[in-house]
Backbone as JSON, one array per atom type, in Angstrom:
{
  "sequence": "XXXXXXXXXXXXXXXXXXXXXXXXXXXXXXXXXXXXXXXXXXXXXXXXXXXXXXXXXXXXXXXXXXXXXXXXXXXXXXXXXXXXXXXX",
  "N": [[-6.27, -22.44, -53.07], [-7.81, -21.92, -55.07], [-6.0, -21.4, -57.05], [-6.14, -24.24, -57.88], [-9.02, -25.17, -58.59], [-9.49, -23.47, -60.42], [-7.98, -24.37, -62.9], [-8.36, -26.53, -65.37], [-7.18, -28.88, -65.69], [-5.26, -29.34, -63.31], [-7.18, -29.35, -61.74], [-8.25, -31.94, -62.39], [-6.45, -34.37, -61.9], [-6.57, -34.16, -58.99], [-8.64, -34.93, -58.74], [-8.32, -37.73, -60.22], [-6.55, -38.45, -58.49], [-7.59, -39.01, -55.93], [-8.56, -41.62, -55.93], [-6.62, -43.36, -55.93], [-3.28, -43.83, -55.74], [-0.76, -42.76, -58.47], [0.97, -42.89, -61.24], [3.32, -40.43, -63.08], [2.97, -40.61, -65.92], [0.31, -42.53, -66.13], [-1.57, -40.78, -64.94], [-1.21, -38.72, -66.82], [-2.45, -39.94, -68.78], [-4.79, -40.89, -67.62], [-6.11, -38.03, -67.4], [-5.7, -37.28, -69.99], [-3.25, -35.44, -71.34], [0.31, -34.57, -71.62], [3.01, -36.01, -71.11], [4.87, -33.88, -70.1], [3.68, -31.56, -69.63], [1.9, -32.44, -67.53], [3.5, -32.79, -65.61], [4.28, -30.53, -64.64], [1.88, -29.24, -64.47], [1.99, -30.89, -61.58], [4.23, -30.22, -60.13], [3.36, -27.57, -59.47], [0.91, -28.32, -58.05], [2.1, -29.66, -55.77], [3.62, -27.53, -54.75], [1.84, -26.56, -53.8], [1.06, -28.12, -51.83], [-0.67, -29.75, -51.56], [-0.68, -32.24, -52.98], [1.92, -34.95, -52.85], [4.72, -37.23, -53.38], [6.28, -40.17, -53.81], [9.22, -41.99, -54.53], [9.81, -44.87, -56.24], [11.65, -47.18, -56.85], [12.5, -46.37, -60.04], [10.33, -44.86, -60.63], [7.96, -42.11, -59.63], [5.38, -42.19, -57.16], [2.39, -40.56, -57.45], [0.43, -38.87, -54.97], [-2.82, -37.88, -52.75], [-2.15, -35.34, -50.37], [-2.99, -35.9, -46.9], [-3.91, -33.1, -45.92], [-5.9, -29.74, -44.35], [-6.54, -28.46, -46.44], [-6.35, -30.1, -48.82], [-8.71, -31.77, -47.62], [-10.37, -29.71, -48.4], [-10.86, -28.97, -50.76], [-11.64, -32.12, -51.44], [-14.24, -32.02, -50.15], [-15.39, -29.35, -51.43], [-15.01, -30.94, -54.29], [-16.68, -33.31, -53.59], [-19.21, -31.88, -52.91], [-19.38, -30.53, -55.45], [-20.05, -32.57, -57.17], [-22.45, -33.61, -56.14], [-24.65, -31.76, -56.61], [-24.27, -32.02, -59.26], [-25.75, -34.53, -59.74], [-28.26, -34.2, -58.55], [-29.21, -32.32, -60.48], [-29.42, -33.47, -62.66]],
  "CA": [[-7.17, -23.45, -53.59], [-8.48, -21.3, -56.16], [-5.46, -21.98, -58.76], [-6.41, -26.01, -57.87], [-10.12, -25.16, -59.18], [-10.14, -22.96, -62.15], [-7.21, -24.89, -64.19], [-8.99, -27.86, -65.37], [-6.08, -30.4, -65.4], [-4.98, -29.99, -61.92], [-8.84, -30.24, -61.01], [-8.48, -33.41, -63.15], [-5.27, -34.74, -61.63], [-7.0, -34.29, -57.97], [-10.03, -36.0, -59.15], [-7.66, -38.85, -60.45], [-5.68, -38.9, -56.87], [-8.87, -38.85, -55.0], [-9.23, -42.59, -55.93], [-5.26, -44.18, -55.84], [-2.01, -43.42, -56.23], [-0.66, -42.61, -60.0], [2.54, -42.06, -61.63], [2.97, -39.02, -63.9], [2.38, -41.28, -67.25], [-1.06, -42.89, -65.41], [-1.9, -39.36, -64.51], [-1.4, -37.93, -67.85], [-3.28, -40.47, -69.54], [-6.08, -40.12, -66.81], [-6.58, -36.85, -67.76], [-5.37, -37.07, -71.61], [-2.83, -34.62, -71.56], [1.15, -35.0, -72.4], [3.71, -36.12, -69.16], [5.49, -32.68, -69.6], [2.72, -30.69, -69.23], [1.37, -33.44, -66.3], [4.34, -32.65, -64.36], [4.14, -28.96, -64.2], [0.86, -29.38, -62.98], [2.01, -31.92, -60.29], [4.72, -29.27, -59.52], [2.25, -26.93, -58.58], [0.25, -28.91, -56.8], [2.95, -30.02, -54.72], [4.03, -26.4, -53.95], [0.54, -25.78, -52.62], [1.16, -28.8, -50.52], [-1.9, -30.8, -52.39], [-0.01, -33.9, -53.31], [3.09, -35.64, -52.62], [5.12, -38.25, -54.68], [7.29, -41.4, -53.01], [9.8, -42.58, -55.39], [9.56, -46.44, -55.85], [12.6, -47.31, -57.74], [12.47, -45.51, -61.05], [9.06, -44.15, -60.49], [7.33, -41.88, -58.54], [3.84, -42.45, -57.47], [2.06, -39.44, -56.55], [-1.05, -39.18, -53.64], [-3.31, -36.45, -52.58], [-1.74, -34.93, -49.03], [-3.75, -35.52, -45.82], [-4.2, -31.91, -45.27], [-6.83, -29.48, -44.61], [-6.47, -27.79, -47.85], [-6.99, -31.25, -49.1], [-10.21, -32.23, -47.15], [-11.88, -28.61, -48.33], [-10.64, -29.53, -51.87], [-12.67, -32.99, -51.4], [-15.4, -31.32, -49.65], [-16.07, -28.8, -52.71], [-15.9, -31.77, -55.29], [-18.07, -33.77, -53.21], [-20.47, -30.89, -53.53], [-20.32, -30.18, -57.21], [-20.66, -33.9, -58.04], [-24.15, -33.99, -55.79], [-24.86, -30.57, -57.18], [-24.23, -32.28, -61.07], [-26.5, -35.17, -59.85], [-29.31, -33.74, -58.41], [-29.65, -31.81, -61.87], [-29.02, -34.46, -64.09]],
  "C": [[-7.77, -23.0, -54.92], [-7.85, -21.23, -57.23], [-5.51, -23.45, -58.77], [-7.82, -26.02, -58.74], [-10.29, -24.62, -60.27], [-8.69, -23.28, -63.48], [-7.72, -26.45, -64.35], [-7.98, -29.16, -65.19], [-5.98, -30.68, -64.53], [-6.12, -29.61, -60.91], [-8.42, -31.92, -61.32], [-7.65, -34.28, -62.41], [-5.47, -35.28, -60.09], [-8.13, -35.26, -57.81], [-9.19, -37.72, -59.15], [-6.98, -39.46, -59.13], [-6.63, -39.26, -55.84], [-8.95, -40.73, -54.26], [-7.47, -43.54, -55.43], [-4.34, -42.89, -56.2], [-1.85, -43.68, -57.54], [0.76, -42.3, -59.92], [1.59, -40.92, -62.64], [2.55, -39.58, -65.09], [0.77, -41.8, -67.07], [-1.92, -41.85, -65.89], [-2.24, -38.34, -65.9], [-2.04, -38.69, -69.11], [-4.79, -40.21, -68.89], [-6.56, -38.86, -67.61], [-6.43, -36.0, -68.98], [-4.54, -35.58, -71.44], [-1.2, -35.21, -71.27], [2.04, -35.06, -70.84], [4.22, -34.73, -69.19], [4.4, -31.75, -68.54], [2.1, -31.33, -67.59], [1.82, -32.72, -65.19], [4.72, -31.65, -63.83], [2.52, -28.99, -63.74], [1.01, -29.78, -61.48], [3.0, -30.64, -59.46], [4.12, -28.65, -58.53], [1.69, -27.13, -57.65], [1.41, -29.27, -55.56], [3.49, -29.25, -53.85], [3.2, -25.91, -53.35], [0.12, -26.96, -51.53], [-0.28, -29.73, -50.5], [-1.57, -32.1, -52.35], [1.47, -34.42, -53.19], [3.24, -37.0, -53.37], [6.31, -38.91, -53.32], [7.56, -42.02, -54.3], [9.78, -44.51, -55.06], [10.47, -47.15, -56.86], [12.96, -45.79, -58.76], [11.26, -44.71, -61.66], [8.39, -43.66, -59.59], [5.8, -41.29, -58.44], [3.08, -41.27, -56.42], [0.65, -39.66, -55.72], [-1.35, -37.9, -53.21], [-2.51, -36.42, -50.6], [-2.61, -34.76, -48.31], [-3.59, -34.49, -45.34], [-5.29, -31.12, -44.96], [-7.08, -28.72, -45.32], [-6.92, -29.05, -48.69], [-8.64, -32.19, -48.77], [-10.94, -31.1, -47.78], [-11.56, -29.18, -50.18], [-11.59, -30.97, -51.97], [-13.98, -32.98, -50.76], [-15.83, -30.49, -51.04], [-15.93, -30.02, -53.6], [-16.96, -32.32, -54.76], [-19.62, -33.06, -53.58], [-20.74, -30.4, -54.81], [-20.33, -31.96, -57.16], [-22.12, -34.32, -57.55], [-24.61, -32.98, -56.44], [-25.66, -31.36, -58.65], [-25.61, -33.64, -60.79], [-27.92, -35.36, -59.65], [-30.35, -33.21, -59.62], [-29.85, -32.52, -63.06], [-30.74, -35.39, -64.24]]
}
């Protein structure tokens, strides 16, 4: 979980999945950064079993994985975003 939190993109990418499904172009506008680069994030994530992709023709739309690597992953944002609001 700890290369999901301190590379900001594929924080960003999780953040973005949190809410819907995305393709990799979506995804890399979401989070302003270029599809290559996107999709070596998504890689990653996918090898730590974070997110999964279902092809839908000629696109495939990725989603965060009901796991429990995934719930502690939405458990710590939950807690920095009350954290950030409490302070704010």
């Amino acid at each position: 979980m700890r290369s999901v939190l301190c590379e900001d993109a594929r924080l960003r990418i999780v953040e973005a999945l949190d809410d819907d499904e995305m393709s990799v172009g979506e995804l890399a506008r979401a989070i302003d950064r270029r599809i290559p680069a996107t999709s070596q994030h998504l890689r990653i994530l996918r090898e730590l079993g974070i997110v999964e992709g279902q092809r839908r023709r000629s696109t495939v739309s990725y989603r965060l994985r009901p796991t429990p690597a995934t719930a502690q992953l939405r458990a710590v944002l939950d807690t920095i975003e009350r954290t950030g609001e409490a302070t704010a």
